[in-house]
C-alpha positions in Angstrom: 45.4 -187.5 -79.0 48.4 -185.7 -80.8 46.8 -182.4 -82.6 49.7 -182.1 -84.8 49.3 -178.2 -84.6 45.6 -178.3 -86.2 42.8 -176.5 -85.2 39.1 -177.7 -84.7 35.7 -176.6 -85.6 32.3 -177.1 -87.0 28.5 -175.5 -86.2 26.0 -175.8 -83.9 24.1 -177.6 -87.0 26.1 -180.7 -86.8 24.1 -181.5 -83.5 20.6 -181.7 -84.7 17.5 -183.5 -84.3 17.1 -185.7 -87.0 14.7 -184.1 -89.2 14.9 -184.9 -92.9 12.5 -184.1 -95.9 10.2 -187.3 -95.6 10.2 -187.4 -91.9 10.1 -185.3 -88.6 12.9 -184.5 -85.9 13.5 -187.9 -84.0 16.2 -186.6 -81.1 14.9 -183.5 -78.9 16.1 -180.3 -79.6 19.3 -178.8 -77.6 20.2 -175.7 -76.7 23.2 -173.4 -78.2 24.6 -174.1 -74.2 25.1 -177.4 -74.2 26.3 -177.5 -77.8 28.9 -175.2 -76.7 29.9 -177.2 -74.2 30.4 -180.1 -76.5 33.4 -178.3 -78.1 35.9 -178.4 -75.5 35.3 -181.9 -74.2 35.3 -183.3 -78.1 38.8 -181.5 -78.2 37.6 -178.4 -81.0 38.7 -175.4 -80.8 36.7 -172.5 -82.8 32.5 -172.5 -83.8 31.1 -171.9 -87.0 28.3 -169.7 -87.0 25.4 -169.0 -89.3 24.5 -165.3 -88.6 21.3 -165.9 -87.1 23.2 -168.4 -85.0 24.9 -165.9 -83.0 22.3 -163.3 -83.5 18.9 -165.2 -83.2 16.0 -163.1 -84.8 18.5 -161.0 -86.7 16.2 -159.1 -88.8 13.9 -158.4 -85.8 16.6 -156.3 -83.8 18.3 -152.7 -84.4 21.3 -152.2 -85.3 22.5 -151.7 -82.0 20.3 -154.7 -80.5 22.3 -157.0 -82.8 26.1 -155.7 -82.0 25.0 -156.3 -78.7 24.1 -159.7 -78.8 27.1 -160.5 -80.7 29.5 -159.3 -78.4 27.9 -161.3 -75.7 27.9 -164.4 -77.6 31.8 -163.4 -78.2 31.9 -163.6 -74.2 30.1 -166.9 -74.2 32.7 -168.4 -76.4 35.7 -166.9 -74.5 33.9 -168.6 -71.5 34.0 -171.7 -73.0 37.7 -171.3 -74.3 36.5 -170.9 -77.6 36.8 -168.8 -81.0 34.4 -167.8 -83.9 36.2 -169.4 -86.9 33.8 -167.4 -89.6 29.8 -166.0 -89.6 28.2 -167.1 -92.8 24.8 -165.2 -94.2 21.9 -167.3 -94.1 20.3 -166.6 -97.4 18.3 -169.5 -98.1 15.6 -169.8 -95.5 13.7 -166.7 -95.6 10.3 -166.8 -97.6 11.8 -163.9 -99.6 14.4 -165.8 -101.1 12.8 -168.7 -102.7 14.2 -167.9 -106.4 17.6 -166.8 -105.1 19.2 -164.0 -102.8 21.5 -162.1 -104.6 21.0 -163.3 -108.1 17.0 -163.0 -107.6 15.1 -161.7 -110.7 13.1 -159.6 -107.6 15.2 -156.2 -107.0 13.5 -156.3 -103.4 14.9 -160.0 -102.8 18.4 -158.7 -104.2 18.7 -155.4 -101.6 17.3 -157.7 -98.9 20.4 -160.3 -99.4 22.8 -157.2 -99.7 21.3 -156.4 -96.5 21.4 -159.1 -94.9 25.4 -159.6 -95.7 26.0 -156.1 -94.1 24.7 -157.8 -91.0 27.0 -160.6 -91.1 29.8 -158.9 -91.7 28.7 -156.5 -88.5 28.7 -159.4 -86.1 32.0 -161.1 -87.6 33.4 -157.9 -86.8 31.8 -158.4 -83.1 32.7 -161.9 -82.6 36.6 -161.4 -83.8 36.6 -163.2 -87.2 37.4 -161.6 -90.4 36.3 -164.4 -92.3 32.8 -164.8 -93.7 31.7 -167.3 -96.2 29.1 -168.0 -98.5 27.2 -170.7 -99.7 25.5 -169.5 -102.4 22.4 -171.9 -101.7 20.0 -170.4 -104.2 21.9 -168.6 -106.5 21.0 -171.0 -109.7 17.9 -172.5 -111.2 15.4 -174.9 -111.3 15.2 -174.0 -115.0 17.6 -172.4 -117.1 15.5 -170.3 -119.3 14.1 -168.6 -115.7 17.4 -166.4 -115.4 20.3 -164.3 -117.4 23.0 -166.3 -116.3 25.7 -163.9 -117.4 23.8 -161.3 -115.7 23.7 -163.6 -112.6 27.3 -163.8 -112.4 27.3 -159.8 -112.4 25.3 -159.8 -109.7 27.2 -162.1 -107.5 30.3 -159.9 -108.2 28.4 -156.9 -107.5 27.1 -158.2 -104.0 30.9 -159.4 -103.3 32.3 -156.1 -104.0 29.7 -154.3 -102.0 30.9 -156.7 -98.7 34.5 -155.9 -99.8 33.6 -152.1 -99.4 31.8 -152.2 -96.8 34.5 -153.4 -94.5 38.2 -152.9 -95.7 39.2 -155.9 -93.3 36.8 -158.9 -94.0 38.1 -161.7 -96.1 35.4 -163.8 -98.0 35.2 -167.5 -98.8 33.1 -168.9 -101.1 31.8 -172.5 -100.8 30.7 -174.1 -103.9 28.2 -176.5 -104.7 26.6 -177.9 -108.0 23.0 -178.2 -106.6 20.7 -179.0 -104.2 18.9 -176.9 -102.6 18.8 -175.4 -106.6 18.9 -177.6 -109.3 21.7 -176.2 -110.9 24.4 -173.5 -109.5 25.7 -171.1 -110.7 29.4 -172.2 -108.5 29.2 -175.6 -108.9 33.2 -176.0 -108.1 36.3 -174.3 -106.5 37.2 -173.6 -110.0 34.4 -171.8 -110.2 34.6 -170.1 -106.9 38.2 -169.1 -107.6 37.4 -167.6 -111.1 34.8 -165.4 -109.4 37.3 -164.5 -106.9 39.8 -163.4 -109.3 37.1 -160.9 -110.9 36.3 -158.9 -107.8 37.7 -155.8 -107.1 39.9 -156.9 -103.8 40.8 -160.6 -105.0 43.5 -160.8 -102.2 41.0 -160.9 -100.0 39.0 -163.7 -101.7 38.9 -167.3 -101.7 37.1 -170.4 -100.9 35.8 -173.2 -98.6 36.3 -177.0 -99.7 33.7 -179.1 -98.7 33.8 -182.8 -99.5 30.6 -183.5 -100.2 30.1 -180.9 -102.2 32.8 -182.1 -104.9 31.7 -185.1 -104.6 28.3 -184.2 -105.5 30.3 -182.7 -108.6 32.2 -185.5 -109.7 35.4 -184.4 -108.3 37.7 -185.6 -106.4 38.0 -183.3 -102.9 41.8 -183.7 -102.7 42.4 -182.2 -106.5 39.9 -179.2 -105.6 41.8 -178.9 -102.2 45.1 -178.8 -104.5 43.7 -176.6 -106.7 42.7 -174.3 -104.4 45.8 -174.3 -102.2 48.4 -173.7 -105.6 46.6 -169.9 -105.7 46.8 -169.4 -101.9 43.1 -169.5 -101.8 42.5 -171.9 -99.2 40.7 -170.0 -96.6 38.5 -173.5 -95.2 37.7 -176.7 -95.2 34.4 -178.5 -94.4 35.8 -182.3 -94.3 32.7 -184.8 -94.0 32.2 -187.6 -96.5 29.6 -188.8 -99.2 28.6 -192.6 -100.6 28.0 -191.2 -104.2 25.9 -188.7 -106.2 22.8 -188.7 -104.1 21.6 -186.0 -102.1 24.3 -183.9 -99.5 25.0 -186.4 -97.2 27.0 -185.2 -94.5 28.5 -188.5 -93.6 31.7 -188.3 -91.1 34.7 -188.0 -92.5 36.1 -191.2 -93.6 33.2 -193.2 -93.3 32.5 -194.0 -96.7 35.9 -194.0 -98.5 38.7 -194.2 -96.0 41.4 -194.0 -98.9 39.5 -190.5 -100.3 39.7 -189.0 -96.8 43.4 -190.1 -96.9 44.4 -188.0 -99.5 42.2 -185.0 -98.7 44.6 -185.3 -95.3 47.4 -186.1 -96.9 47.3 -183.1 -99.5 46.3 -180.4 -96.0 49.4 -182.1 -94.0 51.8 -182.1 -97.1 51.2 -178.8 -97.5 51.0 -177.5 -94.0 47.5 -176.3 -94.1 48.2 -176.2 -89.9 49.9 -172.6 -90.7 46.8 -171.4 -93.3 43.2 -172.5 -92.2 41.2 -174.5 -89.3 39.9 -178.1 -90.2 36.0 -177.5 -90.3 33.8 -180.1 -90.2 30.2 -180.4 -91.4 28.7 -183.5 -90.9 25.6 -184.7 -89.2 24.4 -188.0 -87.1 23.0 -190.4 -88.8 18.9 -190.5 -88.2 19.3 -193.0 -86.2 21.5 -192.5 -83.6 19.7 -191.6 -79.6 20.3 -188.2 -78.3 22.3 -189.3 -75.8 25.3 -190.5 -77.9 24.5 -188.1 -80.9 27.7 -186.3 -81.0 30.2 -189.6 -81.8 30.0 -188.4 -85.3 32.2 -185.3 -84.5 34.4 -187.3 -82.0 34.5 -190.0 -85.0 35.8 -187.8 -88.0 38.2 -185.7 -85.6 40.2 -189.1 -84.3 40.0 -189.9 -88.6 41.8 -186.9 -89.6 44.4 -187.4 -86.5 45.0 -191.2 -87.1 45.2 -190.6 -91.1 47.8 -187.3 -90.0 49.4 -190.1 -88.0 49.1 -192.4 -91.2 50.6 -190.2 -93.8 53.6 -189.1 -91.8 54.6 -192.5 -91.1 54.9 -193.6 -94.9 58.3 -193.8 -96.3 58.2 -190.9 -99.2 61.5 -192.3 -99.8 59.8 -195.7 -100.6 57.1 -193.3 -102.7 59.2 -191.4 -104.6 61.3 -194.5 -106.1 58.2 -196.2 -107.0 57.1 -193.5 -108.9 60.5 -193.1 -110.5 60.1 -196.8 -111.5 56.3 -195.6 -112.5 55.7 -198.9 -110.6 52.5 -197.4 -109.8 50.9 -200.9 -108.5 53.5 -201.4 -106.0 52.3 -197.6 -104.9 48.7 -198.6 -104.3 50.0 -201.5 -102.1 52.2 -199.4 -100.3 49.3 -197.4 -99.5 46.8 -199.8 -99.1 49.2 -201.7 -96.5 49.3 -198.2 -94.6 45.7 -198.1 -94.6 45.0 -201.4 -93.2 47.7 -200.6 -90.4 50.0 -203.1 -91.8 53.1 -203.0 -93.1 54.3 -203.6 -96.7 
């Protein structure tokens, strides 16, 4: 299928067992190997990586230990044909950061996640990316009266400018989300993200990841927070799945729940040439249950959705568009499009 000049990626996460909160894995576990080799034959191109996903045991090895093993997962990927798109700081999972990571009222918790983002950047560096990104997972509250949430947002600038100093090359993208796992976030938007951005001491090398979900999950419409994120330059990813409302992060495949919303999440990237800017990221997860054997359609399915709705876009007549919004005849618009959708034409 046509590529249109985009590139592919998403994280070994996306092929997972099954697990949720009320229930236990229900496909068998797979190794990072045959993961791997799922990128090429899906058609993707680059592999998002948790730190600890190319450095297992991270805070078990030396300095030197962990270089190491990041340049030999750099060779794995090169085997494969493959690129790291961006290393990400897992902050979330370590019993030290229940109440937060960089914004935790525990000084100890707060140089651990400083840390811990030193390390990150140290294998992006191994694994040729310059990108890292950070989902701030835990920096909010279960209750508000628990933090200083002016002095939170100090703290999250302080912890950004340290990883802007630390390496003079790194570019950082932040991926907002309103809650869950917290209750409330402290970057509930790209708004949000951008604002923070704008505050540190290297802004030009700031900016932010777009998930779907995750404006959903905000109220917001994903192709406005791509817009608005693209009209600064700020950009830097995308995580494209899809959601069915304001319920927990779904992770549904892109398109899956609202073909016309994935449409104009496309049509915004394609109008705008996000080809030239960023790599299409996916995040989304098989549905609990689908066998192990065929667990991976869920990547194959969203890729061939953003292609086809590429495909889609293109072959609208923006003549046709831009008279009908002259008129302001914005019914005959929605037909036009809807036609498009249902592979028809007006």
């Amino acid at each position: 299928m046509e590529k249109y000049g985009y590139r592919f990626s998403f994280g070994p996460w996306n092929i997972h067992e099954g697990a949720d909160p009320f229930g236990p894995p229900v496909r068998p576990a797979r190794d990072f190997e045959s993961k791997l080799a799922v990128f090429k034959e899906l058609g993707f191109d680059m592999v998002q990586f948790h730190d600890d996903d190319a450095v297992p045991g991270i805070d078990d090895l030396s300095p030197e230990q962990m270089r190491q093993q990041a340049r030999a997962m750099r060779q794995r990927l090169a085997d494969q044909g493959l690129t790291a798109e961006f290393v990400a700081p897992r902050l979330w999972e370590h019993p030290m950061t229940i109440d937060g990571a960089f914004t935790s009222n525990d000084a100890k918790v707060r140089s651990y996640a400083l840390d811990r983002a030193k390390k990150t950047i140290d294998i992006a560096r191994e694994l040729g990316t310059d990108l890292v990104v950070l989902w701030l997972a835990r920096e909010g509250t279960y209750m508000r009266e628990a933090k200083n949430a002016l002095r939170a947002t100090q703290q999250l600038l302080d912890a950004l400018n340290m990883m802007l100093t630390y390496d003079a090359r790194i570019r950082i993208a932040i991926e907002p989300k309103p809650n869950e796992p917290m209750d409330m976030s402290y970057i509930p938007s790209i708004g949000h993200g951008i604002a923070l951005a704008y505050q540190t001491s290297h802004p030009l090398r700031m900016g932010v990841l777009m998930e779907s979900a995750h404006a959903i999950l905000a109220g917001l419409d994903p192709s406005d927070e791509i817009s608005f994120a693209m009209s600064s330059g700020k950009l830097w990813s995308v995580h494209l799945n899809d959601q069915n409302g304001p319920k927990y992060d779904q992770d549904r495949s892109f398109g899956s729940v609202d073909v016309r919303r994935a449409f104009n999440q496309v049509r915004v990237l394609d109008n705008n040439q996000y080809w030239q800017v960023g790599v299409i990221g996916l995040d989304v997860k098989a549905v609990r249950t689908q066998p192990a054997s065929i667990a991976t359609k869920h990547l194959r399915n969203s890729l061939r959705t953003f292609l086809r709705l590429v495909e889609i876009s293109r072959s609208i007549d923006q003549q046709k568009i831009d008279a009908l919004i002259a008129e302001r005849d914005y019914e005959e618009l929605d037909w036009l499009i809807l036609n498009s959708l249902m592979g028809r034409n007006p």
